[in-house]
C-alpha positions in Angstrom: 73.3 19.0 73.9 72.3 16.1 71.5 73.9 12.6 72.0 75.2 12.5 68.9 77.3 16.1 69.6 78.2 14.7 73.1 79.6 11.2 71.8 82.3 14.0 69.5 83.6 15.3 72.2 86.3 14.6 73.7 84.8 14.5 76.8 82.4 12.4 75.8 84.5 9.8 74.0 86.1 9.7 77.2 82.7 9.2 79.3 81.7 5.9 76.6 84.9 4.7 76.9 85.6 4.6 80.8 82.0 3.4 81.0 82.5 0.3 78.6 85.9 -0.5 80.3 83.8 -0.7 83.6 81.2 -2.2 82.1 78.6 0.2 83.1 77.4 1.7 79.5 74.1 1.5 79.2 72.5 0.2 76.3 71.5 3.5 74.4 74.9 4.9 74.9 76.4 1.3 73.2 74.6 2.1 70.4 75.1 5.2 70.0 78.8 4.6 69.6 78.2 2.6 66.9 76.8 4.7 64.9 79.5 7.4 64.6 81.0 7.8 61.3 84.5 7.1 63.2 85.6 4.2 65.3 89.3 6.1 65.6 88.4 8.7 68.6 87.5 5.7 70.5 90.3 3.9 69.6 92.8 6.5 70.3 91.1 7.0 74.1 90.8 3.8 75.2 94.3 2.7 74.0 95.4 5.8 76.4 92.7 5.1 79.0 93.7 1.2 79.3 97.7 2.3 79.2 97.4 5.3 82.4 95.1 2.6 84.3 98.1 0.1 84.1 100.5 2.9 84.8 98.1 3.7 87.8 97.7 0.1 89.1 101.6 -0.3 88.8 102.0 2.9 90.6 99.6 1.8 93.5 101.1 -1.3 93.6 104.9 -0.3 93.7 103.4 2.4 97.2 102.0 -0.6 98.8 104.8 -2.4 98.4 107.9 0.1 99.7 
């Protein structure tokens, strides 16, 4: 599969976005993001990526504490 086809998936929007909130997108793939027609896939993930990771650190932190 080409990286242009990966970086439309769904999948793969997910992969370029979990990797650039971790800060461990390479290069290439940073790039490569840029130059899709849309920015709103990305958008749309990582506004629901960032909101389950804070659901998931409250959750963690609301165990640890009961």
């Amino acid at each position: 599969m080409s990286e242009s086809k990966q970086s439309n998936s769904l999948w793969g929007v997910f992969k370029s976005v979990a990797a650039s909130v971790f800060g461990v997108q390479s290069h290439q793939n940073y790039e490569n993001d840029f130059q899709q027609k849309s920015f709103v896939p990305f958008l749309l993930v990582g506004i629901v990526f960032v909101i389950a990771l804070i659901l998931g650190l409250v959750a963690v932190v609301n165990i640890a504490l009961n």
